[in-house]
PAGU-292379 format. One line per 5 residues: number of its first residue (from 0); for each residue x, y, z of C-alpha. Coordinates in pm, whole numbers, plus 50000, padded with zeros to 5 digits. Example, Ala and Ser with C-alpha at 12.3 -4.5 7.8 and 13.67 -1.06 7.14 Angstrom:
<nodes>
0 = 51230/49550/50780; 51367/49894/50714
</nodes>
This chain:
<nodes>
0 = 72244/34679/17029; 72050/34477/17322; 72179/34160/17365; 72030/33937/17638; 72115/33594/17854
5 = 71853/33355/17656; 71821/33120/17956; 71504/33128/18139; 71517/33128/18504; 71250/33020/18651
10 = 71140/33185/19054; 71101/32967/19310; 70801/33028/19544; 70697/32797/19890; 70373/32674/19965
15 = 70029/32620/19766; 69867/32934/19760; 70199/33186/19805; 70208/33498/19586; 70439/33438/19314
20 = 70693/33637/19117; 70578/33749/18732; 70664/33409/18605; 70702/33221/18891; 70693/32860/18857
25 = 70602/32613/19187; 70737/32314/19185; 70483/32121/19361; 70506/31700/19450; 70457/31521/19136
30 = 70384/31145/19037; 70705/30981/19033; 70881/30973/18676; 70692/31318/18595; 70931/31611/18570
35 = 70878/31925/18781; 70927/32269/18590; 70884/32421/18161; 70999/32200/17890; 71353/32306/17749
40 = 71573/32111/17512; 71922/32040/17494; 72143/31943/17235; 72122/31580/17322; 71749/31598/17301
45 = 71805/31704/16951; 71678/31402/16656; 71888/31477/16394; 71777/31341/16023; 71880/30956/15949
50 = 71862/31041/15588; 72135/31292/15426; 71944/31476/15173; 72038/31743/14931; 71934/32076/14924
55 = 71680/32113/14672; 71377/32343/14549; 71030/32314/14633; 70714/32480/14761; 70650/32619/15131
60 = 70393/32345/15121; 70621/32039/15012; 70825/32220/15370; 70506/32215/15597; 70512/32551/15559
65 = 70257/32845/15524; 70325/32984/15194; 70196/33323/15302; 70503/33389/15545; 70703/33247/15297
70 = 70602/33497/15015; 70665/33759/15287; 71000/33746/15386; 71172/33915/15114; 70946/34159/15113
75 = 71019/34260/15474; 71397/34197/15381; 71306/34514/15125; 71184/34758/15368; 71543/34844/15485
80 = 71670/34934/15164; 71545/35234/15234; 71480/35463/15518; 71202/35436/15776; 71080/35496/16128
85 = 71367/35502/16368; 71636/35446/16072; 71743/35767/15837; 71964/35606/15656; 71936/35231/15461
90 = 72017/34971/15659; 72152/34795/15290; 72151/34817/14965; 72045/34488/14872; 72009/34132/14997
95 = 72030/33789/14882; 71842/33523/15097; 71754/33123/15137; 71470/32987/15357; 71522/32596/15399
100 = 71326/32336/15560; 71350/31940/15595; 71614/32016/15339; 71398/32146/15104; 71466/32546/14973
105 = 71151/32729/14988; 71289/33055/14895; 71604/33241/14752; 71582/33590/14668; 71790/33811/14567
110 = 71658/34263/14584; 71893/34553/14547; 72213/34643/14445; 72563/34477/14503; 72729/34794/14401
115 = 72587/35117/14403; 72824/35348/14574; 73166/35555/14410; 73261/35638/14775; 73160/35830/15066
120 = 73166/36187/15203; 73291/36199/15544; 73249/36579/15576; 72923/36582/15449; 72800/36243/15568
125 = 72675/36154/15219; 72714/35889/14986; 72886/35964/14656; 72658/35705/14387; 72792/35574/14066
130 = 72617/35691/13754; 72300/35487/13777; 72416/35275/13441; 72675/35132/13657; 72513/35025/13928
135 = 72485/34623/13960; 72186/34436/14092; 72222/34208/14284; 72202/33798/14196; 72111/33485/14347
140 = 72495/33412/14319; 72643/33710/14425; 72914/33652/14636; 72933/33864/14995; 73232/33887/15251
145 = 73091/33720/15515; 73291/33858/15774; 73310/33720/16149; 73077/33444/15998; 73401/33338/15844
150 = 73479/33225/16232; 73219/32935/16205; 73469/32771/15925; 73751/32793/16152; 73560/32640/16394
155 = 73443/32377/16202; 73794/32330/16123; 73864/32286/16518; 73627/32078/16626; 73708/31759/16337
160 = 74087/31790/16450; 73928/31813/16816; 73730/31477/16770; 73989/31312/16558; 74287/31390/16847
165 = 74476/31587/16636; 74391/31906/16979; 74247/31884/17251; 74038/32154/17327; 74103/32176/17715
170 = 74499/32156/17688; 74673/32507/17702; 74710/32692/17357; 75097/32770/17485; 75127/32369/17388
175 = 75089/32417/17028; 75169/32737/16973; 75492/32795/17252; 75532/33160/17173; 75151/33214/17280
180 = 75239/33292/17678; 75618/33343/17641; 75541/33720/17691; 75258/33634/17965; 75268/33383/18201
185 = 74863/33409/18239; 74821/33327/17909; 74932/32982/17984; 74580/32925/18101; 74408/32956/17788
190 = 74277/32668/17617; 74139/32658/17250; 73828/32583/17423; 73841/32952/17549; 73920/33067/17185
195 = 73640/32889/17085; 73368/33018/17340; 73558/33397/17402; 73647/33316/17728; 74021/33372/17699
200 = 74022/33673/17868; 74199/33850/17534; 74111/34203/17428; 73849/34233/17162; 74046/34399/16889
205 = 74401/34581/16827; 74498/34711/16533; 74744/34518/16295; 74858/34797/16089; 75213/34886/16045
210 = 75383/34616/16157; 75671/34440/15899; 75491/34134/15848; 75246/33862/16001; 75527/33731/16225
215 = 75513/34055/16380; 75161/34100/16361; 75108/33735/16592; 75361/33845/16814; 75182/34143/16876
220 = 74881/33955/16955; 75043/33708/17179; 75189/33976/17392; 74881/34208/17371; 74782/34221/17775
225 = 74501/34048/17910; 74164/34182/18025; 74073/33923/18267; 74208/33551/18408; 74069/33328/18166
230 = 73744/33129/18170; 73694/33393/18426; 73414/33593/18162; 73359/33649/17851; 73447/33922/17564
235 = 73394/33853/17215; 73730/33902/17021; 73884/33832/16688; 74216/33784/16877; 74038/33397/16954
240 = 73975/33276/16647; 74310/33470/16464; 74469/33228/16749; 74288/32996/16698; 74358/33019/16305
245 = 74752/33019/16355; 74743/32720/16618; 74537/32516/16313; 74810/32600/16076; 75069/32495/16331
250 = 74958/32188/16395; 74860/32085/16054; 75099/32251/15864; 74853/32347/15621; 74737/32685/15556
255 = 74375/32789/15715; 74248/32794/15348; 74444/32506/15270; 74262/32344/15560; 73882/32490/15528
260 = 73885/32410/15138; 74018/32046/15206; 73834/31993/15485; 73524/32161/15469; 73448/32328/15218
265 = 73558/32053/14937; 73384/31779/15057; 73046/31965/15114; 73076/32080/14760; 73082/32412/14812
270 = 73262/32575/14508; 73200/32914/14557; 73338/32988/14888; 73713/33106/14939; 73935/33299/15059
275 = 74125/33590/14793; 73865/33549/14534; 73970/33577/14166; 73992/33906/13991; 73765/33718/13773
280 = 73518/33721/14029; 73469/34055/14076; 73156/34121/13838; 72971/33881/14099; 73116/34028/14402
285 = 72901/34269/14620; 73114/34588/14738; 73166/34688/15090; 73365/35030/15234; 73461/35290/15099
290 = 73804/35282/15318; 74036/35563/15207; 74206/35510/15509; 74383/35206/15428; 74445/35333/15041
295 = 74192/35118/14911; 73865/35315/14838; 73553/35135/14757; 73674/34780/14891; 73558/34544/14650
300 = 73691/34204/14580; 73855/34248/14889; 73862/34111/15221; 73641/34432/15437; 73845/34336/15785
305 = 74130/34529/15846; 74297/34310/16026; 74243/34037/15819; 74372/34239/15483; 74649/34359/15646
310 = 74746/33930/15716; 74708/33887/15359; 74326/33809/15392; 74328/33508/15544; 74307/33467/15884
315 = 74063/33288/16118; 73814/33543/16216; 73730/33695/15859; 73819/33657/15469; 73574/33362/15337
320 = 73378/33487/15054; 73036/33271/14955; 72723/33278/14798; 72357/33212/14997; 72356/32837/14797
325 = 72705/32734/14953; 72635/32904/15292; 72289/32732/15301; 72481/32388/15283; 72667/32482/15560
330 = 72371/32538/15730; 72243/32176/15655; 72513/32034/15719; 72487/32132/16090; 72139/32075/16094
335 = 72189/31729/15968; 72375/31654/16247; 72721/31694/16050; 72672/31536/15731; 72574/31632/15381
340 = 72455/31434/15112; 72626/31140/15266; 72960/31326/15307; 73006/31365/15697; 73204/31668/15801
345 = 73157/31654/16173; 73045/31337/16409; 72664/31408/16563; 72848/31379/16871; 73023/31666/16805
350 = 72804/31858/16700; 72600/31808/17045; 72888/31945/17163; 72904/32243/16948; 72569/32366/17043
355 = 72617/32323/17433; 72559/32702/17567; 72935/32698/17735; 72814/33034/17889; 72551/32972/18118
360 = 72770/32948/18406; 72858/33341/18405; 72517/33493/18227; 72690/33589/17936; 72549/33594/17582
365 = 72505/33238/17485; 72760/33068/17287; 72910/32690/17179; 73184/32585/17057; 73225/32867/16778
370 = 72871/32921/16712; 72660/33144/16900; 72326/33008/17004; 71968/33132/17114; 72103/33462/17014
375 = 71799/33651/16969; 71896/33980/16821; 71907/33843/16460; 71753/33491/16494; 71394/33645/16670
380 = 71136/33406/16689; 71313/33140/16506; 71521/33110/16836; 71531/32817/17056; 71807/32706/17323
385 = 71973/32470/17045; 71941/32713/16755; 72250/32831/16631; 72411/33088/16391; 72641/33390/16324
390 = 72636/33726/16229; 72930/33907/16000; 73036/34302/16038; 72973/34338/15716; 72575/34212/15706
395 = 72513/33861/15672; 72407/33596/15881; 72348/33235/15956; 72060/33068/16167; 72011/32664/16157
400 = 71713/32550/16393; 71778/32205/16446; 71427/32126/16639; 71246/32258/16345; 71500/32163/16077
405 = 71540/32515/15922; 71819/32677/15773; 71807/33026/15705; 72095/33274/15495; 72041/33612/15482
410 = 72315/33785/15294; 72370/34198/15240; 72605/34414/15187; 72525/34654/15477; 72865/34870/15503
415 = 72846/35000/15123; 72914/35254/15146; 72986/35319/15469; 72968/35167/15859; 72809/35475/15958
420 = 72447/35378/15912; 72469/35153/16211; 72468/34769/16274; 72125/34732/16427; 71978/34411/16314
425 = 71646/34494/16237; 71660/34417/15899; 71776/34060/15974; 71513/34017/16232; 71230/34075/16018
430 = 71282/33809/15750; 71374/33558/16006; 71009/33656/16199; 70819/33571/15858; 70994/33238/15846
435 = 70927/33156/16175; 70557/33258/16145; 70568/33008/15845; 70573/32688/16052; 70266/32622/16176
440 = 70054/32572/16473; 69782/32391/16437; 69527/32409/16649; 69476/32165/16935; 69065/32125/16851
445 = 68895/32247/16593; 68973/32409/16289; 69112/32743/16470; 69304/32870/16765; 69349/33217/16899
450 = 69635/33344/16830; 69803/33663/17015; 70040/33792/16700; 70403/33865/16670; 70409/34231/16735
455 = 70679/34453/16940; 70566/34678/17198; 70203/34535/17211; 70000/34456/17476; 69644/34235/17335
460 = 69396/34077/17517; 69146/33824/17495; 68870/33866/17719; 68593/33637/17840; 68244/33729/17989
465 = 68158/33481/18242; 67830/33358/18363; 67767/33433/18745; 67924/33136/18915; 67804/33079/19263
470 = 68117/32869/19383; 68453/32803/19320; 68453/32704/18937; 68742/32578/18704; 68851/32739/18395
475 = 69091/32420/18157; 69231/32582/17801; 69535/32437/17537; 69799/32661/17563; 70083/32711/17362
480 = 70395/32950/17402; 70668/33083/17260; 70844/33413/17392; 71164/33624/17432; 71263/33494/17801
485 = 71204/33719/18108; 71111/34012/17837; 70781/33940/17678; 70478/33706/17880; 70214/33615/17836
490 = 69919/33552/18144; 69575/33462/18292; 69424/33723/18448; 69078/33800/18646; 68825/34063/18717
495 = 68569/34043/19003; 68420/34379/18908; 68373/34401/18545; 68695/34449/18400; 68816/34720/18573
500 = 69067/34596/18762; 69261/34231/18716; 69482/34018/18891; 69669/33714/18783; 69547/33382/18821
505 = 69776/33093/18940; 69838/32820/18633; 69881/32458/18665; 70046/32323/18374; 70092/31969/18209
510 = 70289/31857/17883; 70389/31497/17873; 70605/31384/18152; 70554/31723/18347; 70375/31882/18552
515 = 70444/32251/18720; 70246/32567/18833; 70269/32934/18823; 70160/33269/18954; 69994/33302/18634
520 = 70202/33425/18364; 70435/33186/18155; 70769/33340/17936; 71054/33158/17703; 71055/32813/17569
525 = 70771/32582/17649; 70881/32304/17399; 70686/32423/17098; 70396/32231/17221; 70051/32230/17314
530 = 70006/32233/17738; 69731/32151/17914; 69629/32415/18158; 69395/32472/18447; 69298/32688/18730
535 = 69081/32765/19004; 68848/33081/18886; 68695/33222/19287; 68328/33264/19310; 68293/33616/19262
540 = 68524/33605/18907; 68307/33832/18611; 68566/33813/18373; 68875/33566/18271; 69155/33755/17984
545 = 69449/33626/17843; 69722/33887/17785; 70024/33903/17588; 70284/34156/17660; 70627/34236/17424
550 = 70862/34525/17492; 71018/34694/17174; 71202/34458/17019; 71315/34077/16973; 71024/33820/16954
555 = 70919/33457/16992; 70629/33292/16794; 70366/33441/17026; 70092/33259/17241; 69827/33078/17141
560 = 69511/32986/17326; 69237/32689/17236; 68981/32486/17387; 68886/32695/17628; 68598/32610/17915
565 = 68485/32757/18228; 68269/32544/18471; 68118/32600/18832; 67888/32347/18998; 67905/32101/18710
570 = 67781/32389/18433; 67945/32595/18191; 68007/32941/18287; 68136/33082/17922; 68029/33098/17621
575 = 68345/33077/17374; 68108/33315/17114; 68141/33593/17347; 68478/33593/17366; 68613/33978/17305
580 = 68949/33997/17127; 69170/34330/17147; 69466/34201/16891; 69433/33852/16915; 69306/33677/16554
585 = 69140/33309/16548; 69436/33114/16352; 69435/32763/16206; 69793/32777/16198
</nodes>
């Protein structure tokens, strides 16, 4: 599974005129109080919502939304249910999912099956299916282990005893929890703020199993030996947020599920998530595993995690059960800025905090305090440097896009029957790609804009004849990007023989309050805004293209291109009607 640094860096290039990088951005004298360089964001540019608003139903238009992408999402979610190119297996049986914008729930679906599976073959590498009368569809309440997305609870749990004093996030873990570095000295480094951001320097898993209880099972973990100093890099591990977990209990002297429920989950409202579920439950519970290895068969009811079973199912890096309503409140909740119909969980301070990227400093995949953020293997174009979200083992995820107010839940029991039809997150990507094509762009004149499409491995053009120009002419256009960073760009390019050959064409760019240039071709965040751009277009220039290229995988909302003019010696050199498109479509949103 690719995962890449979401950051853009941008080249640096000297002089007016100097060949640039791919991408490289000048950052040439400016009027003073103009920035220099792309737009980004940050989580204190974030404008959280004044007004705390339930969740409630309502059409993609009500959401300024396109209700075309809308209707489309489940319907892509369905594709992996069964096999297809590049995937012989399922990637799930069955999904439940929530769309959300401005707090209002454009869709929840619910496909498939929440059990389907007796067990699996291992010798055969087949699944064993349940006579087809037993099989159980799945509901918009079905409940799903959610897995390592169980972490973000834990977290949440953190940071309110973080901003209330209770921790401190930068004091060593050994403080509260004294038998943390008795067996290593290093360990005295670690901080919960290392827990929280898998910095610690901890090894990513050990198994739990066999030891006489969950005394033993801690100590284990506390003297397990370290894989690097701490805050030195990072290495995603359940070891943090079991830690993490225990040092919440400690402090507290609550139980973790003591502590989410009263905390968290109880003052959101949100009944249906837990820890243990009920035996009464189980009709409404999707299955996981079939794990004869720990005596359990088809695990269903169950905590899936090991690890987390074998500590009685609660522990701080997997066990919550919930539904795609209660998780969606979750989601709002963070997206409000920490508050739900006017119950505050966290302070917006906080959660500024919470969606800092604490890995930029080492190049590591992107994460706050607990959440993960810009991680575009699942969230695809519905990324942004302050969007954040988790993924669970088992198949569900989170993504909350606080610049465009979104929530999305996509929920699925991916292991049933078995692990061994991969993790790859395809099938999550392509339902979060609808929704993000279902906020719109409108054009920046006119009723339409060209638009280059959201397509993997492509390469599209849009191509425009020019008149013969005589002298240096000009070519101005609206442009507006979106891409993966580094991976997929977008450019201006010229011919001076027909179209045979091309060569970029240096950009200067303006949004308001900056001003920058490039070598010609433009990648990652851009603000989700319309730029003003320009260029010089030489004498001898037949032809002017825009080109959008994607490698085979991950994807941002695409480029789009309007108001486009060419002049030379005070006349127009194009003529926008004989613009030739080669995968671009004219969009009016």
């Amino acid at each position: 599974m690719r995962r890449r640094n979401f950051l853009h860096a941008a080249a640096a290039a000297a002089g007016a005129g100097a060949a640039l990088p791919l991408g490289g951005t000048v950052h040439a004298a400016t009027p003073t109080g103009v920035r220099t360089g792309p737009p980004t964001i940050t989580p204190d540019d974030i404008r959280f919502p004044t007004v705390s608003r339930r969740l409630r139903p309502g059409s993609a238009g009500r959401a300024g939304l396109i209700t075309e992408h809308v209707d489309r999402m489940a319907d892509e979610a369905a594709r992996y249910m069964a096999p297809g190119p590049g995937r012989p297996n399922p990637s799930h049986p069955g999904f439940v999912l929530i769309a959300a914008r401005n707090s209002v729930i454009v869709a929840h679906e619910a496909r498939g099956h929440a059990v389907r599976y007796e067990s699996w073959d291992a010798a055969t590498k087949t699944p064993v299916e349940l006579p087809r009368e037993q099989w159980v569809p799945m509901a918009k309440d079905t409940l799903f282990d959610m897995a390592s997305v169980s972490k973000l609870f834990t977290s949440t749990v953190a940071a309110q005893l973080w901003e209330r004093g209770v921790i401190d996030l930068d004091e060593p873990v050994a403080r509260y929890l004294p038998d943390f570095a008795a067996a290593d000295p290093a360990k005295a480094a670690i901080t919960p703020r290392h827990l929280l951001t898998h910095r610690s320097g901890l090894v990513s898993w050990m198994n739990l199993a066999g030891y006489p209880g969950n005394d033993a099972r801690m100590a284990a973990i506390y003297a397990s030996v370290l894989r690097r100093e701490p805050g030195s890099g990072y290495e995603y591990s359940d070891l943090n947020l079991i830690t993490l977990g225990q040092l919440l209990h400690r402090v507290t002297g609550e139980p973790l599920d003591d502590l989410i429920a009263d905390r968290v989950t109880g003052p959101l409202g949100m009944t249906e998530t837990m820890f243990n579920p009920p035996r009464s439950l189980l009709p409404r519970i999707a299955a996981t595993e079939y794990q004869p290895g720990t005596g359990r068969g088809m695990v269903h009811g169950t905590v899936h995690d090991e690890n987390a079973w074998y500590l009685g199912g609660v522990a701080g890096h997997a066990g919550i059960f919930s539904t795609a309503a209660d998780m969606a409140v979750f989601g709002q909740m963070l997206a409000n800025g920490g508050h739900y119909a006017g119950t505050r969980v966290l302070s917006e301070a906080t959660v500024r905090k919470i969606l800092v990227n604490y890995s930029a400093d080492i190049g590591a995949s992107p994460r706050g305090l607990g959440w993960q953020v810009g991680q575009r293997f699942y969230m695809d174009a519905l990324t942004s440097p302050v969007t954040a979200g988790h993924t669970g083992y088992t198949g569900p995820c989170i993504v909350v896009d606080p610049v465009d107010r979104t929530v999305f839940v996509f929920l699925a029991n991916r292991v049933h029957p078995t692990r061994d039809w991969g993790t790859d997150s395809d099938y999550r990507r392509a339902p979060a790609r609808a929704f993000a094509r279902a906020v719109p762009v409108r054009p920046a004149t006119g009723r339409t804009a060209w638009f280059s499409g959201m397509t993997d491995a492509a390469d599209v053009t849009l191509t425009a004849p020019l008149s013969r120009m005589r002298t240096t002419g000009k070519v101005a256009f609206h442009l507006w990007y979106d891409t993966e960073p580094k991976v997929d760009s977008g450019s201006l390019e010229a011919s001076t023989d027909g179209g045979s050959n091309w060569a970029p064409v240096p950009l200067n760019l303006r949004a308001k309050g900056r001003r920058w240039s490039t070598g010609g071709t433009f990648d990652g965040y851009s603000g989700r805004q319309w730029l003003k751009a320009s260029a010089e277009v030489a004498a001898d220039t037949t032809h002017l293209r825009w080109r959008y290229r994607t490698d085979g995988a991950y994807q941002g909302r695409g480029v789009y291109v309007d108001g486009i003019r060419v002049t030379s010696d005070g006349h127009d050199a194009f003529d926008v009607r004989r613009l030739v498109s080669d995968g671009w479509q004219e969009s009016a949103n």
